[in-house]
N, C-alpha and C positions, 0 to 999 in steps of 0.2 A: 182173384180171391174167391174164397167158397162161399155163398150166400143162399144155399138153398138147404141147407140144413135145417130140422126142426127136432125138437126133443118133446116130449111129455111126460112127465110123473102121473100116472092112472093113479085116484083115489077109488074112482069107482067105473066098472064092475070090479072090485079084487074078491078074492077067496078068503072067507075068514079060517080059524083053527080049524074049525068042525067040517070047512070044504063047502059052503056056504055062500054066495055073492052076497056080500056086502060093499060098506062104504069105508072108508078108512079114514084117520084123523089125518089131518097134515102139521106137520112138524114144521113149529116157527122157522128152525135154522135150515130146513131143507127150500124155503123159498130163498132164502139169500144166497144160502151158501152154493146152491142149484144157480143160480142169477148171477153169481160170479165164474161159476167155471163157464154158462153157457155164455158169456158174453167174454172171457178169458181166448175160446175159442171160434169167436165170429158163428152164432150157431143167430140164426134168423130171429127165432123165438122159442122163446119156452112159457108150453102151454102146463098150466097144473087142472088136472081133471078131478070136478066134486061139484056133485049135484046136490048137500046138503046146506041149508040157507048157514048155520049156524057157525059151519067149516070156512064156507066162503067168506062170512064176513071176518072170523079169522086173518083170513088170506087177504082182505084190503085194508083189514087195520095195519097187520105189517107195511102194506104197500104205499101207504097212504104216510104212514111213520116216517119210513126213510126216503120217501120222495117228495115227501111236502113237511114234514114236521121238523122237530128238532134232529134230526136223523140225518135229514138234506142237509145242512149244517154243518153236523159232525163230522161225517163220513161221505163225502160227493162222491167217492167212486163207489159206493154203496148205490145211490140211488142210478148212477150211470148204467151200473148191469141191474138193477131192478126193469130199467126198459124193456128188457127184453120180456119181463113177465105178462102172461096170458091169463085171466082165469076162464074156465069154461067149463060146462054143465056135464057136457057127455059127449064120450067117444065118438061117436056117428055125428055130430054138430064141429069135430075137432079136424077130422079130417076132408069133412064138406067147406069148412072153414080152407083150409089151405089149398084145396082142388079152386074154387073160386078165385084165391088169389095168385095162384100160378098160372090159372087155364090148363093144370094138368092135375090129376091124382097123383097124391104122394107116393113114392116107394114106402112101403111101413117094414120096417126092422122089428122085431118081438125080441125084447131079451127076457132072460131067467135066472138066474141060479144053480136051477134044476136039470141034470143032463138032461138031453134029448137028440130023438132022430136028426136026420137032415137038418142038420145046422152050417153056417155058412163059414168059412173061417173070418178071423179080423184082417187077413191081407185081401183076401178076395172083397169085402165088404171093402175095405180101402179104395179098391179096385173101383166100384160100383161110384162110391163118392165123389171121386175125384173126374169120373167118364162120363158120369151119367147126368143130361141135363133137366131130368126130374126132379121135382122138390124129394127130399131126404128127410123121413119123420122116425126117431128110434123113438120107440115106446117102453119105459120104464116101469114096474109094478111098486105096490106096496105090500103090506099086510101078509100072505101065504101066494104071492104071485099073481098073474093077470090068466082068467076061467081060458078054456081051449078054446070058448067062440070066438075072442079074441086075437087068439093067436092064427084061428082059421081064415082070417082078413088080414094078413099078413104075407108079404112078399118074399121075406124072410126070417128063419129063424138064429143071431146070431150066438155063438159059441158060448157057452156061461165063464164066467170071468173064474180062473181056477188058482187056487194058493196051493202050496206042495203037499198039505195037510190032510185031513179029514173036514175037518170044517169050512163048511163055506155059506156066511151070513154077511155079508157087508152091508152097510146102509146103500141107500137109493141113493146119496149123494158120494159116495166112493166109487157106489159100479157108475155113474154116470163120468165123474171125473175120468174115471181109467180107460172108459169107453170111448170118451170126446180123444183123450190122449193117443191111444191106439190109432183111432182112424184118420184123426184129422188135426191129430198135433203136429208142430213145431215143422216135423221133415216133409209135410206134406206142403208147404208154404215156401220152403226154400226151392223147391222142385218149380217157383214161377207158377204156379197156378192160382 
């Protein structure tokens, strides 16, 4: 079974409208809703990145709700994929973080939205996951996507998740669903690994 997956939703560094690094709000139902697919799919952990006191505490009143309050109660498989939540300050402490607990540097995935060069496809990426016994960190953006320095400490760039349309906006918690699904859903677990 896969156990070296990691995912991140960046709040900060993101791009505001103006093209700007800022810090982004995090949305109550993307900690859960995020905490269910990444534990849906056996992903190690999911780190949420925000370095603002204000955001973060945000992020443990949820956490603290459905893992210790009346939440735990209500809903047990709620607080079950809450485990897997991380919160963390900044990018460079997230994946110092996971180099420490591997004894290796993560592979980083960069996704986007936004076409780009040399991007990797989702079977090749499959590929990597399933082969490679490096920890696996995809990095998810918020707000106007994650700045190029970012994307510059990256191993790879994957494919932007594409509808037949003109429009392409999904939330953070869609592209992450379809993205866990793509690579490391269902057929990948029957294949014995």
């Amino acid at each position: 079974m896969l156990n070296n997956v990691y995912v991140a939703v960046l709040h900060y560094p993101m791009l505001g409208k103006d093209g700007k690094v800022v810090t982004t709000a995090v949305a109550n139902m993307d900690v859960h809703d995020i905490a269910r697919t990444c534990r849906t799919y056996n992903v190690k952990r999911y780190y949420i990145v925000n370095n603002l006191p204000m955001q973060r505490q945000i992020v443990l009143r949820v956490l603290n709700y459905w893992e210790n309050g009346f939440g735990r109660e209500y809903n047990p498989s709620r607080a079950e994929a809450l485990k897997t939540v991380k919160l963390i300050s900044y990018y460079e402490d997230l994946t110092e973080e996971i180099r420490r607990e591997n004894v290796a540097s993560p592979i980083t995935i960069f996704t986007s939205a936004k076409p780009r060069d040399d991007t990797i496809s989702y079977e090749k990426m499959k590929e990597i996951v399933l082969n490679d016994e490096k920890p696996i960190l995809f990095l998810f953006g918020t707000g106007q996507g994650m700045p190029l320095e970012i994307s510059k400490t990256c191993d790879f760039s994957l494919a932007p998740i594409r509808g037949r349309g003109d429009f392409n906006h999904l939330s953070v918690r869609s592209a992450v669903s379809i993205t866990l699904d793509r690579i490391i859903g269902e057929n990948v677990y029957q294949g014995g690994k």
